[in-house]
py3Dmol code that shows the C-alpha trace and the ligand (Angstrom):
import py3Dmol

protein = """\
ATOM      1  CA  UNK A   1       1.794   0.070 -22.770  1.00  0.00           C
ATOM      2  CA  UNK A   2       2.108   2.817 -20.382  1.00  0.00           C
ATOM      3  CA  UNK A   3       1.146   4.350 -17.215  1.00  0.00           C
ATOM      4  CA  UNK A   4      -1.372   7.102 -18.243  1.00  0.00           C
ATOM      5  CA  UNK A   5      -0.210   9.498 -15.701  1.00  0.00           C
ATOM      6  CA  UNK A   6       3.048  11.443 -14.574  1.00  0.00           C
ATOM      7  CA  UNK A   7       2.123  10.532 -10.886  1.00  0.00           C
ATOM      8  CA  UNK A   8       0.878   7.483  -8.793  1.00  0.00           C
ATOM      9  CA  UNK A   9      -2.010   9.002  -6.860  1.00  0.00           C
ATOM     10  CA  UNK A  10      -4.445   6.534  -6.444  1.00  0.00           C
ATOM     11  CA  UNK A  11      -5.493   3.354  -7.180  1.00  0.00           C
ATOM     12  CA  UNK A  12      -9.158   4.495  -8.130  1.00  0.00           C
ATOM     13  CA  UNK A  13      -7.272   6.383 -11.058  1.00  0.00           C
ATOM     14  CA  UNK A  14      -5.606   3.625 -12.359  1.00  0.00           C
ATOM     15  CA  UNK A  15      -7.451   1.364 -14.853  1.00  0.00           C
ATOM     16  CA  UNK A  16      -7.026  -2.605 -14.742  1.00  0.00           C
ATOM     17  CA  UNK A  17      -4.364  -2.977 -17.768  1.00  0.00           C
ATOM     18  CA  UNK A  18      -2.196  -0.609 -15.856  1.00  0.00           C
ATOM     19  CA  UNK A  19      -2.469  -2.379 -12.603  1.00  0.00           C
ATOM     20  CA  UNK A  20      -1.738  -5.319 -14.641  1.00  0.00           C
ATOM     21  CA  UNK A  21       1.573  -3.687 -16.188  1.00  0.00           C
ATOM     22  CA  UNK A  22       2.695  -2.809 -12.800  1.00  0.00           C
ATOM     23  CA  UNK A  23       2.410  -6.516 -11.654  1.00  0.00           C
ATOM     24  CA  UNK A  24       3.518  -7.984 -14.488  1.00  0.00           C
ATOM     25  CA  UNK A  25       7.081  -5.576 -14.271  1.00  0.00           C
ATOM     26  CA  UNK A  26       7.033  -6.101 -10.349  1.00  0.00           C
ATOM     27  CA  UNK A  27       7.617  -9.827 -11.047  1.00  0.00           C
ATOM     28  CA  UNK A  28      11.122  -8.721 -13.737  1.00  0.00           C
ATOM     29  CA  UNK A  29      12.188  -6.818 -10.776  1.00  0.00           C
ATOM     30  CA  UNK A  30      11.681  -9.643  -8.043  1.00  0.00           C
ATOM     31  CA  UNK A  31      13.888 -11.640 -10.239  1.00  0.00           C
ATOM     32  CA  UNK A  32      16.420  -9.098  -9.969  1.00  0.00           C
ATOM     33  CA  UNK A  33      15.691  -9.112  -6.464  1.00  0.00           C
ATOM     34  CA  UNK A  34      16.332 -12.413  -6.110  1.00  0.00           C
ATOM     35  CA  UNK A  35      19.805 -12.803  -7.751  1.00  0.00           C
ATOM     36  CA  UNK A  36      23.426 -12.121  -5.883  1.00  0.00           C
ATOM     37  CA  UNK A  37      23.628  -8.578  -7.535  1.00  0.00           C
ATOM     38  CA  UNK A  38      21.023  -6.873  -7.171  1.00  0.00           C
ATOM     39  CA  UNK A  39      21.827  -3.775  -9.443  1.00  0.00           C
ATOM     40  CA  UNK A  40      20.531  -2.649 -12.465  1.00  0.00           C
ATOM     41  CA  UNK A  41      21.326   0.406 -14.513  1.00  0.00           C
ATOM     42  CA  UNK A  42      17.371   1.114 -15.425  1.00  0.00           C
ATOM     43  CA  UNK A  43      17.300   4.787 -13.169  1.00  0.00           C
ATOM     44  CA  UNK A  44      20.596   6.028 -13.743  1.00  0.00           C
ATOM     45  CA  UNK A  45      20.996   9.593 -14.158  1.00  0.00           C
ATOM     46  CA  UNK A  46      17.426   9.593 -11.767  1.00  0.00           C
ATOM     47  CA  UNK A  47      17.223  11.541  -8.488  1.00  0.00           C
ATOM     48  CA  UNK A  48      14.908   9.813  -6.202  1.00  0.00           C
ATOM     49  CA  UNK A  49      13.479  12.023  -3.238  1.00  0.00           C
ATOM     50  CA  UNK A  50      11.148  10.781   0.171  1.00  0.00           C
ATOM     51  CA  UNK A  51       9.514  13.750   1.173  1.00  0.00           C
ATOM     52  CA  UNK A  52       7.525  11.901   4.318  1.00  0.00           C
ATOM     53  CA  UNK A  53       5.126  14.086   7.150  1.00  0.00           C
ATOM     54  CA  UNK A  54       4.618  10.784   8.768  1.00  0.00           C
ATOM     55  CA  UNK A  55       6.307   8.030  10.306  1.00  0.00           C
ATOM     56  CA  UNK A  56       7.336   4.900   8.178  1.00  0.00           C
ATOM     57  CA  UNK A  57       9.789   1.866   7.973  1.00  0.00           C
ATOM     58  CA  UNK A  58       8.746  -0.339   5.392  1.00  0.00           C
ATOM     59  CA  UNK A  59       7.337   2.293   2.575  1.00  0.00           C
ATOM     60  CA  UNK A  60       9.989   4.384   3.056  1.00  0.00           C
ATOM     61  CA  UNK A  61      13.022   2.520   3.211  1.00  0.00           C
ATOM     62  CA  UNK A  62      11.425   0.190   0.345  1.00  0.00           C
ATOM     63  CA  UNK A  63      11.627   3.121  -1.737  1.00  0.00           C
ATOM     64  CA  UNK A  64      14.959   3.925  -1.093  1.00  0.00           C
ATOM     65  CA  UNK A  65      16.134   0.581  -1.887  1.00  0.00           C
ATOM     66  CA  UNK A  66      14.549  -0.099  -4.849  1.00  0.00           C
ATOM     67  CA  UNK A  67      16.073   3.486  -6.341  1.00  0.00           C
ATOM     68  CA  UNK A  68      19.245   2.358  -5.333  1.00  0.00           C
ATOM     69  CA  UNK A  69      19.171  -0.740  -6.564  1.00  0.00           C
ATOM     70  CA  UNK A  70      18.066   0.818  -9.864  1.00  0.00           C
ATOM     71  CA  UNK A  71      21.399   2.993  -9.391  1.00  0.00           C
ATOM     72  CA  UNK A  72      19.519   6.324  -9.078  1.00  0.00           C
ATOM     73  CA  UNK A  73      20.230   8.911  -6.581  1.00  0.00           C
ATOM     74  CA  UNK A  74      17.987   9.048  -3.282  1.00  0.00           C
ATOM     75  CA  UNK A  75      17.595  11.318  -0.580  1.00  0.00           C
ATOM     76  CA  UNK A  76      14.788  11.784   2.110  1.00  0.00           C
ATOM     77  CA  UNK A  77      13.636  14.620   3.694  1.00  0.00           C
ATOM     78  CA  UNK A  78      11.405  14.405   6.558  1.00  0.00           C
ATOM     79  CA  UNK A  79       9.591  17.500   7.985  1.00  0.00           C
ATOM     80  CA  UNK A  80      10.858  17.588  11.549  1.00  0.00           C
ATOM     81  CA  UNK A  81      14.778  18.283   9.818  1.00  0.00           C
ATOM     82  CA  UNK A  82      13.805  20.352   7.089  1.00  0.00           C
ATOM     83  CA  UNK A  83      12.404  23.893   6.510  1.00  0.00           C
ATOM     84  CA  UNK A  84       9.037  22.645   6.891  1.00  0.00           C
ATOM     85  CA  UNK A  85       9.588  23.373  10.958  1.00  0.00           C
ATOM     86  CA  UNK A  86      10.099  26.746   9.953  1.00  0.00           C
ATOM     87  CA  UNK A  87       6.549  27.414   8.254  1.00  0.00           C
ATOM     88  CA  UNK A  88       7.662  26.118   4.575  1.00  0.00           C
ATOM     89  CA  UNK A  89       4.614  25.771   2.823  1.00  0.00           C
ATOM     90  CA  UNK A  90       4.417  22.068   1.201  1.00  0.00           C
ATOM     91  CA  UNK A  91       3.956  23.444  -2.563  1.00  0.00           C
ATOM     92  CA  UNK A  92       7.288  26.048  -1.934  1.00  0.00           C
ATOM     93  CA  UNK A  93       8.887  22.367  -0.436  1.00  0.00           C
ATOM     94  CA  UNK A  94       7.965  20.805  -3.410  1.00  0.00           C
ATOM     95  CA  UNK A  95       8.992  23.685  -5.719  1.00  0.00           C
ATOM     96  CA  UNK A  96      12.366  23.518  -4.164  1.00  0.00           C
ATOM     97  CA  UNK A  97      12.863  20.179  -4.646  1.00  0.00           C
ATOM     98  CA  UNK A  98      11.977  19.844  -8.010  1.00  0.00           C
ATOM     99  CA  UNK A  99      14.254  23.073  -8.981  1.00  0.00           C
ATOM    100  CA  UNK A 100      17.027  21.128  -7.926  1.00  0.00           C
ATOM    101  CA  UNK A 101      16.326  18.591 -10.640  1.00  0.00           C
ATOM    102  CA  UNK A 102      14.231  15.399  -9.218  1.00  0.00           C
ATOM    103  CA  UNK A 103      12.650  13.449 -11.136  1.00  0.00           C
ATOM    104  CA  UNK A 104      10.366  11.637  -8.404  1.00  0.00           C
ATOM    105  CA  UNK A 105       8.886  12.730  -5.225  1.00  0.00           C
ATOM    106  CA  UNK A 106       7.498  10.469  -3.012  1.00  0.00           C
ATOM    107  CA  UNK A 107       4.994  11.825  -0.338  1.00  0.00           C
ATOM    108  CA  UNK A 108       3.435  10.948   2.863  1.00  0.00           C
ATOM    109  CA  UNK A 109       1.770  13.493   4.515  1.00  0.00           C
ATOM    110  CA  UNK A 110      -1.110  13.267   7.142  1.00  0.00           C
ATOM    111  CA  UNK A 111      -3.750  15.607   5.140  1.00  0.00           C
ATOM    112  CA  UNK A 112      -6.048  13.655   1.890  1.00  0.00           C
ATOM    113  CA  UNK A 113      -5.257  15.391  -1.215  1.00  0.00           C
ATOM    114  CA  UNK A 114      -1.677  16.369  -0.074  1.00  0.00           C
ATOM    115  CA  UNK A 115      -0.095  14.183  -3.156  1.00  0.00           C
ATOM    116  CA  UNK A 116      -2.575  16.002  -5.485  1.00  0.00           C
ATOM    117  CA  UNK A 117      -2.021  19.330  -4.928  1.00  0.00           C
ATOM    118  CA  UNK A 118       2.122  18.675  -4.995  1.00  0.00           C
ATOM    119  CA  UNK A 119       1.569  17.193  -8.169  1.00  0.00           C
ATOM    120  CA  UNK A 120      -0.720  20.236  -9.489  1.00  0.00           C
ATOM    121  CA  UNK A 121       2.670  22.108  -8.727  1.00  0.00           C
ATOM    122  CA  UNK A 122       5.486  20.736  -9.337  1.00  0.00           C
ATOM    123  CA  UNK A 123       7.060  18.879 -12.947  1.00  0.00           C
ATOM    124  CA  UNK A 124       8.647  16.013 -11.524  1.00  0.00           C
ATOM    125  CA  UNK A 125       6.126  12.706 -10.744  1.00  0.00           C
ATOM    126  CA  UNK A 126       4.589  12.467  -7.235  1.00  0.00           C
ATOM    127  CA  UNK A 127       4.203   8.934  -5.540  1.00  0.00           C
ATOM    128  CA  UNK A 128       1.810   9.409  -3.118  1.00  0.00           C
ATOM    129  CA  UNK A 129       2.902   6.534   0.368  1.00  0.00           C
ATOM    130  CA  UNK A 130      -0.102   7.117   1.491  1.00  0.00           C
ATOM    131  CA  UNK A 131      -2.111  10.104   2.436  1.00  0.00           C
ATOM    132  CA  UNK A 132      -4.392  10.827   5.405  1.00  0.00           C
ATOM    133  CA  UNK A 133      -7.300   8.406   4.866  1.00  0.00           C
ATOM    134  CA  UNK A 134      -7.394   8.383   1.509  1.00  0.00           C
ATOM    135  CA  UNK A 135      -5.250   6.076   0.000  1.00  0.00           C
ATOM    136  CA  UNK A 136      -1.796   4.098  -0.398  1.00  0.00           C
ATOM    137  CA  UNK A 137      -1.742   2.961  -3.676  1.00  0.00           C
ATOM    138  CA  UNK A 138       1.861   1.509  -3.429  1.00  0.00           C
ATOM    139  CA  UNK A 139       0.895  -0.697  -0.499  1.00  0.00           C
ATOM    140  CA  UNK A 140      -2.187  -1.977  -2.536  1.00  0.00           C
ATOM    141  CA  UNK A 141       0.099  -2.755  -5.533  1.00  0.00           C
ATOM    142  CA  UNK A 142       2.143  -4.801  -3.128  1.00  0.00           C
ATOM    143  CA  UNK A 143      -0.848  -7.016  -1.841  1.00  0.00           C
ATOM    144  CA  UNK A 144      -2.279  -7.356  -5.133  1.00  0.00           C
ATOM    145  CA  UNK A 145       0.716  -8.352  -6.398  1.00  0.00           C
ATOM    146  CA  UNK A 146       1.438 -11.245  -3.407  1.00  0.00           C
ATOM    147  CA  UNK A 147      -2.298 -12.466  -4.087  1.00  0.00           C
ATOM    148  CA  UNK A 148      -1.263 -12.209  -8.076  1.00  0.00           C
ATOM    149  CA  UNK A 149       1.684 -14.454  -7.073  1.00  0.00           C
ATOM    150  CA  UNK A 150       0.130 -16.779  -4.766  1.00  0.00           C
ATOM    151  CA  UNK A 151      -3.113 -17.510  -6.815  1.00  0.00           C
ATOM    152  CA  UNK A 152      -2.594 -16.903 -10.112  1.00  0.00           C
ATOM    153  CA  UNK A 153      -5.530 -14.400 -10.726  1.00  0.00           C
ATOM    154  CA  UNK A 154      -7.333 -12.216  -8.288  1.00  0.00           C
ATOM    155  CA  UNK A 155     -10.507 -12.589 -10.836  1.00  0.00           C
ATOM    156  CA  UNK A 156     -13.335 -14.400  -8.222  1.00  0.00           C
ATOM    157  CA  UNK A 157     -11.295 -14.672  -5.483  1.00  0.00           C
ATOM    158  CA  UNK A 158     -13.228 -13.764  -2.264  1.00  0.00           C
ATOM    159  CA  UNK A 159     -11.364 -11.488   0.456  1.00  0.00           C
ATOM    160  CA  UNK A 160     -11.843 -10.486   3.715  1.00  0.00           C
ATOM    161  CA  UNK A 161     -10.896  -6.747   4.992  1.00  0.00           C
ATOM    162  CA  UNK A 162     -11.042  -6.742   8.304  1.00  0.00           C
ATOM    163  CA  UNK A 163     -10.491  -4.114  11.002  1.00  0.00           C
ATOM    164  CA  UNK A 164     -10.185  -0.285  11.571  1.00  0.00           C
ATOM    165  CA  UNK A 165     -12.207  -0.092   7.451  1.00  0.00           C
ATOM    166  CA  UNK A 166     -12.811   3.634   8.782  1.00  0.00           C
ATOM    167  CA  UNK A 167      -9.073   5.344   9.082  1.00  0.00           C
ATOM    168  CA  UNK A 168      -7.518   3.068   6.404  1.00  0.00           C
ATOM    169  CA  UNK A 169      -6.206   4.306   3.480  1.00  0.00           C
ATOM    170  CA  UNK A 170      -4.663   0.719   2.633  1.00  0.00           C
ATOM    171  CA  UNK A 171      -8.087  -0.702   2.555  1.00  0.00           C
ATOM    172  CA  UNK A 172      -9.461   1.976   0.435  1.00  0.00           C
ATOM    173  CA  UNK A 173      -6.527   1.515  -2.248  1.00  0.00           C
ATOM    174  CA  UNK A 174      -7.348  -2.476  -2.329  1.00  0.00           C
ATOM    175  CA  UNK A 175     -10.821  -2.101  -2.418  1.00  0.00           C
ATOM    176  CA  UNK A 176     -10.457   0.429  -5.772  1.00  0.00           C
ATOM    177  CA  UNK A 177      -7.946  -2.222  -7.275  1.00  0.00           C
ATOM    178  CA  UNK A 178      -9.281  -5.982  -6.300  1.00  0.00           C
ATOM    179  CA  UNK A 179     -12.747  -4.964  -7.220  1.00  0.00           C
ATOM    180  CA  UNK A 180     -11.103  -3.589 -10.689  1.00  0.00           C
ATOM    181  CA  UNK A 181      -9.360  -6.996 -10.670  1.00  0.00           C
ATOM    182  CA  UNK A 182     -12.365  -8.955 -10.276  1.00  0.00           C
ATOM    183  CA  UNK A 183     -12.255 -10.002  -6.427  1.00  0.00           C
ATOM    184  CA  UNK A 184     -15.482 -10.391  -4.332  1.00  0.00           C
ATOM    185  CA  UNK A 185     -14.641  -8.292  -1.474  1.00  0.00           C
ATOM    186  CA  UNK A 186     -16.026  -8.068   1.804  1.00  0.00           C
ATOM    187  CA  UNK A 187     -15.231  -5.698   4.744  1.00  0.00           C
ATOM    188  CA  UNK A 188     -15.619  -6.590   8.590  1.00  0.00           C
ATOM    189  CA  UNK A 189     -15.558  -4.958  11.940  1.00  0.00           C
ATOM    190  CA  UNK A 190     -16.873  -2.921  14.553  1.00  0.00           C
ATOM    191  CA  UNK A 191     -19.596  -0.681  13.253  1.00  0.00           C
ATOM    192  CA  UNK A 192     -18.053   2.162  14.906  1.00  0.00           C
ATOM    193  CA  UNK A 193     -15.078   1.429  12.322  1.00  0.00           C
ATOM    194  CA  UNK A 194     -16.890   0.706   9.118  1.00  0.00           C
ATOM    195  CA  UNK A 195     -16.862   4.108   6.903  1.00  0.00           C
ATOM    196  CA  UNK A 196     -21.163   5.164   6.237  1.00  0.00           C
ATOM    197  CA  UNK A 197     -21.444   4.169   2.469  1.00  0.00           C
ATOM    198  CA  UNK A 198     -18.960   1.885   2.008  1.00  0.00           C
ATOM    199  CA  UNK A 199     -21.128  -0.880  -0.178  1.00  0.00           C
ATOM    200  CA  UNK A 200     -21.623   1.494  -2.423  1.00  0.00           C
ATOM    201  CA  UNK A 201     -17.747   0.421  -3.701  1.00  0.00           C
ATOM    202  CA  UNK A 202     -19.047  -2.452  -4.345  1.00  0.00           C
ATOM    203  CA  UNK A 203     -17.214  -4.555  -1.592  1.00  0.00           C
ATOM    204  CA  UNK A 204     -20.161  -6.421   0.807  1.00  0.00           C
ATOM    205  CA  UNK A 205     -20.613  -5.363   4.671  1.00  0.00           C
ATOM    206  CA  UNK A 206     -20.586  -7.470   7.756  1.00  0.00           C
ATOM    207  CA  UNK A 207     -20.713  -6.942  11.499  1.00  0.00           C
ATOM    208  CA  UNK A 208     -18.689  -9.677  12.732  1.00  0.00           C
ATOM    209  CA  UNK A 209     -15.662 -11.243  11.426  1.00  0.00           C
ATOM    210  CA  UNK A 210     -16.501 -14.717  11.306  1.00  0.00           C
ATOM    211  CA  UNK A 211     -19.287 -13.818   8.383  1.00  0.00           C
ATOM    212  CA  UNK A 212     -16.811 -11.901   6.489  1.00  0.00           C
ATOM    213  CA  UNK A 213     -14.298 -14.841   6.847  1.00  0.00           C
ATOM    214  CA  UNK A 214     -16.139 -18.041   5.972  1.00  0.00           C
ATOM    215  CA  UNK A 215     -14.411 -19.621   2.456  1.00  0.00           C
ATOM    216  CA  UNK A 216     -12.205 -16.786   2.161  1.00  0.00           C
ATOM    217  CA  UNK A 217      -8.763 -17.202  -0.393  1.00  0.00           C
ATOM    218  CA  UNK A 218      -7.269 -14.110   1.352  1.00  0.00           C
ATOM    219  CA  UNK A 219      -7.897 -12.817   5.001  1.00  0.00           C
ATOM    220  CA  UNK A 220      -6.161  -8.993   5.539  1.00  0.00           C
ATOM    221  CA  UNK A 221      -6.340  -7.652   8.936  1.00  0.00           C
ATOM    222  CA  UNK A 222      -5.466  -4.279   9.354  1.00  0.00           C
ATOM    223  CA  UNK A 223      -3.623  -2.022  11.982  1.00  0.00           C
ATOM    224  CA  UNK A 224      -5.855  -0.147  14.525  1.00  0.00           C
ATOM    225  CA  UNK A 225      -4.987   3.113  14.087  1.00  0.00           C
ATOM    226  CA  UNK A 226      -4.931   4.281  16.990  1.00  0.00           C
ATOM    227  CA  UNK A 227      -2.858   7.812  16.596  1.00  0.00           C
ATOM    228  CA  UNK A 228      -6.013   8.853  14.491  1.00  0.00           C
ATOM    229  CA  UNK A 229      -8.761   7.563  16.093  1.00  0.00           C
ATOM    230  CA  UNK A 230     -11.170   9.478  18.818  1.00  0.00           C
ATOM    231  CA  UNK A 231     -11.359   8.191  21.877  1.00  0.00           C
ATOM    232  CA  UNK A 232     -14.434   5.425  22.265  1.00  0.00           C
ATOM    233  CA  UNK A 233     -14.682   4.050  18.689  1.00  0.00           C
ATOM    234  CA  UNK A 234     -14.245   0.431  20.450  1.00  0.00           C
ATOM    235  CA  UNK A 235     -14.775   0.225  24.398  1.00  0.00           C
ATOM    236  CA  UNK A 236     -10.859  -1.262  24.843  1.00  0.00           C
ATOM    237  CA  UNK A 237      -7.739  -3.139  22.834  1.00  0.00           C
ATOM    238  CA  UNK A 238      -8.355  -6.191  24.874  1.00  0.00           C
ATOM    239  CA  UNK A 239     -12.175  -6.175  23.712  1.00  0.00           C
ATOM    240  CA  UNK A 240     -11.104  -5.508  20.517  1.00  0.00           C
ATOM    241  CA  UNK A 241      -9.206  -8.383  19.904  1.00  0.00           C
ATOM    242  CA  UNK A 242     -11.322 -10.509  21.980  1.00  0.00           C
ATOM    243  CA  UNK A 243     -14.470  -9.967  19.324  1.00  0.00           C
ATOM    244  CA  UNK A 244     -12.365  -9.050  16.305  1.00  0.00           C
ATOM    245  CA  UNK A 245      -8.789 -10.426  16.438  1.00  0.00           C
ATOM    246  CA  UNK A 246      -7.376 -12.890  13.955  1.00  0.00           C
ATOM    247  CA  UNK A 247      -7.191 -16.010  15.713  1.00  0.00           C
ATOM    248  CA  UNK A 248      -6.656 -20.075  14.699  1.00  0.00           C
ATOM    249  CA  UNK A 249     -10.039 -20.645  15.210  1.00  0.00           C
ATOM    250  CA  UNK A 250     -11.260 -18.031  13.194  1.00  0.00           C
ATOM    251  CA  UNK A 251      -8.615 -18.841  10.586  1.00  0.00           C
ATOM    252  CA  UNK A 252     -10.346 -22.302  10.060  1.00  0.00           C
ATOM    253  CA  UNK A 253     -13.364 -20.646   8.848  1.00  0.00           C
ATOM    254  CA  UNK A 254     -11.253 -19.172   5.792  1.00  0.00           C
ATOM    255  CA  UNK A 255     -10.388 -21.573   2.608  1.00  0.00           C
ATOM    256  CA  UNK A 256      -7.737 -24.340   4.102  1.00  0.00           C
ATOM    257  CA  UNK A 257      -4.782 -22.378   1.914  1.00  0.00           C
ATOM    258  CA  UNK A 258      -5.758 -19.182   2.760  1.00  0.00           C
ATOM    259  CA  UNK A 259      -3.502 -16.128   2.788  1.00  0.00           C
ATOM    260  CA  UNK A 260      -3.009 -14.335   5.979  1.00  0.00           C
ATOM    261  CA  UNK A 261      -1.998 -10.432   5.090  1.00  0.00           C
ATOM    262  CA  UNK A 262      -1.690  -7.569   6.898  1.00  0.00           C
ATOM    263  CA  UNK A 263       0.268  -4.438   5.916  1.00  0.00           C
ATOM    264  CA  UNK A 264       2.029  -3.825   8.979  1.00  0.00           C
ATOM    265  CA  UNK A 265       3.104  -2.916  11.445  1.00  0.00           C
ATOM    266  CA  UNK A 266       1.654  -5.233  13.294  1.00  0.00           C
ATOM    267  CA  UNK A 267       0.241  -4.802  17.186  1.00  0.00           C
ATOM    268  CA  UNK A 268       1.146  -8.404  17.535  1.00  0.00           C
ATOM    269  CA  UNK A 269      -1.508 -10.252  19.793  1.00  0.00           C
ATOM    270  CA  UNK A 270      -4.314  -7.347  19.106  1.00  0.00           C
ATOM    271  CA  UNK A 271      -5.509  -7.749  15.238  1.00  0.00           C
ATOM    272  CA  UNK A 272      -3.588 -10.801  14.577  1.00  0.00           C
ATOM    273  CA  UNK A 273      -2.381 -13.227  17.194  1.00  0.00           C
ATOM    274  CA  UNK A 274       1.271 -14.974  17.558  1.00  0.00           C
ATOM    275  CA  UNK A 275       0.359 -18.308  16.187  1.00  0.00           C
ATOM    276  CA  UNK A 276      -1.429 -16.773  13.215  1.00  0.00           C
ATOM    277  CA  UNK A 277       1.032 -13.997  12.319  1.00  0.00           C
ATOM    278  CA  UNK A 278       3.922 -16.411  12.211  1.00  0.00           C
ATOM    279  CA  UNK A 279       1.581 -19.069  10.963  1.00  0.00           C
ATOM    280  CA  UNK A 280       2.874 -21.102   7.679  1.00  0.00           C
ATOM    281  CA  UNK A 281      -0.969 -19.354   5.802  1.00  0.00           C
ATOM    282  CA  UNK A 282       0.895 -15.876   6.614  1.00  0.00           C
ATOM    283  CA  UNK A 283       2.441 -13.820   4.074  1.00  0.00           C
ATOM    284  CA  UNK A 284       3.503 -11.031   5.252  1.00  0.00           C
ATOM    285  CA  UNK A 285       7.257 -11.056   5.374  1.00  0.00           C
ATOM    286  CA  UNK A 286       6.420 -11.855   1.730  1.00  0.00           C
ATOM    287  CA  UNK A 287       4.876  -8.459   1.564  1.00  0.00           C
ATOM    288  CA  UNK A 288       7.723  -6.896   2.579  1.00  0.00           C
ATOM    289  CA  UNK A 289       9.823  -8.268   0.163  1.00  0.00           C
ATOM    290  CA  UNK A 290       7.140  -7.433  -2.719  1.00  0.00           C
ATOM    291  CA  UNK A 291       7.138  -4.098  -1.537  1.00  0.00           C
ATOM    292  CA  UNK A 292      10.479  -3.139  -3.036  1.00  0.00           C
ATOM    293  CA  UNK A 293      10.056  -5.556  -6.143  1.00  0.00           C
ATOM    294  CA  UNK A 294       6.638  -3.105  -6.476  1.00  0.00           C
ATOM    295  CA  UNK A 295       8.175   0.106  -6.117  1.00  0.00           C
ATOM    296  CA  UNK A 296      10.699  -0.558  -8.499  1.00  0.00           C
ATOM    297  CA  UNK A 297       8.270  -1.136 -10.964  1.00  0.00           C
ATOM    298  CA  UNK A 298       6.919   2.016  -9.993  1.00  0.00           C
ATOM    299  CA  UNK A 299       9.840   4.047 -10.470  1.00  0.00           C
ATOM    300  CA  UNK A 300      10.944   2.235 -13.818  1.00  0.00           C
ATOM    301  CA  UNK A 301       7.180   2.802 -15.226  1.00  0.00           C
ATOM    302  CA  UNK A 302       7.109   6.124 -13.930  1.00  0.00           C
ATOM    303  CA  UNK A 303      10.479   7.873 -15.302  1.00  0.00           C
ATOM    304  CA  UNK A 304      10.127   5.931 -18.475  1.00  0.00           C
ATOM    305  CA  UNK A 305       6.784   6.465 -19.267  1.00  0.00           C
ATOM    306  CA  UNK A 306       7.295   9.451 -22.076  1.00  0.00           C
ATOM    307  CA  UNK A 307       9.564   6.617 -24.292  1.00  0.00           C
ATOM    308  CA  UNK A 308       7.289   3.919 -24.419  1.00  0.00           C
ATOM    309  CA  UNK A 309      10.317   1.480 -23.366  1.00  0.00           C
ATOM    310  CA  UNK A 310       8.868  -1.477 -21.654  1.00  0.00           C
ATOM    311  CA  UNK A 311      10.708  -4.530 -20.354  1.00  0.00           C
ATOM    312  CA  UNK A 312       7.768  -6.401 -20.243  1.00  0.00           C
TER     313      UNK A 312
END
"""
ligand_1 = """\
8
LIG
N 2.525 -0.534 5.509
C 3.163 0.654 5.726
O 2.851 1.674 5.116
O 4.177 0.577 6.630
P 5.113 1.799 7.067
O 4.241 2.778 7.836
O 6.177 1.176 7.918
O 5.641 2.448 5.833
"""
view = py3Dmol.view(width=600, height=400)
view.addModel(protein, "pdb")
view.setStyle({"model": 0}, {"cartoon": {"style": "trace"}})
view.addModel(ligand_1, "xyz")
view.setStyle({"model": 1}, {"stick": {}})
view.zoomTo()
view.show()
């Protein structure tokens, strides 16, 4: 099997067998991960490019390692050092790039859609790291994958969203794939935050946290974002946390082994606090790591798809 597409652009186009495929090559690669030598030959000949409009450590830098450690070569370009101060447009960007013979690009840019109309463009595959408030499909990959891990299935498994729903494009990715996967989701947090038809993805809706929380196998808080929020969406961070902060009381309403997730970064003490961010239930240095076993998937799937090799 292969993926379907040239590009990774969201998680609602992906069906379940090829969210499966990239989980089930994400755990060859976090054996490779895991050994002393962590090189493989599988993207040599490969030119890897980041092509990010936004800030980023872990998506960024993940990517970089993982085409390394596939032995491709990877550059990154971000738009404060490159012509894109100087009025490039991002299609005559992309156009340049690809003429000089890359075969991914991986975008983050600030406006929905950006990935999409790069990959409209432009022959090489586009990875979109997430994308105004759309989605980031490679950061849902990850979490599926360290629920996949953890649990064995993600098929009934209920899980808890909670947070700033509204401005995240990491809960819109996992809510296309866990559904797909056959979680029960359920979203929580202030109403302010909550995006107006969001049942209608099927995930359920509650106002406080504790609902959304009781029995839970996976509890995900998210960042509040605040560099794209208007002023007033919640009356301050303190309150915020007060009425909607991971805490571990709250925790104890979950399953006993629940997960603790969060994508990061973390405003440590707002949606999560100390104790239950560097709790034993957390996972989220684990998410880390997934994140480059999960990108090299990517990249393998992605530049290999037109031979049908699979190392699964
Ligand atoms: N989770 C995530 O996308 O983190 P970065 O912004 O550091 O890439």
């Amino acid at each position: 099997m292969v993926l379907k597409s040239k590009d990774l652009l969201g998680i609602k186009e992906l069906s379940a067998e090829e969210i499966m495929l990239v989980l089930n090559t994400a755990k060859t690669m976090k054996y490779v991960l895991t050994t002393n030598n962590k090189k493989t030959p599988h993207l040599q000949g490969k030119s890897i490019i980041t092509l990010f409009y936004e800030n980023s450590t872990r998506t960024r830098l993940s990517f970089e390692l993982a085409s390394k450690y596939m032995s491709a070569s990877a550059a990154n370009i971000s738009a404060s050092s490159s012509s894109v101060s100087k009025g490039e447009t991002l299609i005559d960007t992309g156009k340049t790039i690809d003429m000089m013979g890359a075969d991914v690009i991986i975008i983050r840019h600030p406006m929905s859609g950006a990935p999409h109309l790069l990959a409209k463009n432009i022959n090489a595959s586009v990875i979109n790291a997430g994308d105004g408030m759309n989605e980031h499909p490679t950061q849902a990959l990850l979490d599926m994958f360290t629920i996949w891990e953890k649990k064995g299935s993600l098929e009934g498994l209920k899980i808890a969203i909670l947070g700033d729903i509204y401005h995240s494009r990491v809960a819109r990715s996992n809510i296309y794939g866990m559904t797909k996967l056959g979680a029960e989701v359920s979203v929580a947090g202030p109403s302010t935050l909550l995006p107006p038809g969001i049942e209608k993805t099927g995930v359920k809706v509650f106002n406080t946290i504790q609902e959304a929380m009781i029995d839970a196998d996976v509890v995900m808080a998210l960042r509040i974002q605040l560099e794209r929020q208007k002023k007033g969406l919640f009356p301050t961070t303190r309150e915020y946390s007060r009425f909607f902060g991971l805490d571990e009381k709250r925790l104890k309403l979950a399953k006993e082994d629940a997960l603790v997730m969060h994508p990061g970064p973390v405003n440590r003490g707002l949606e999560l606090s100390t104790y239950v961010m560097d709790g034993d239930q957390s996972v989220i240095n684990e998410q880390v790591m997934n994140g480059v076993a999960v990108r090299m998937a990517l990249l393998y799937l992605l530049t290999r798809r037109n031979s049908g090799e699979n190392i699964n």
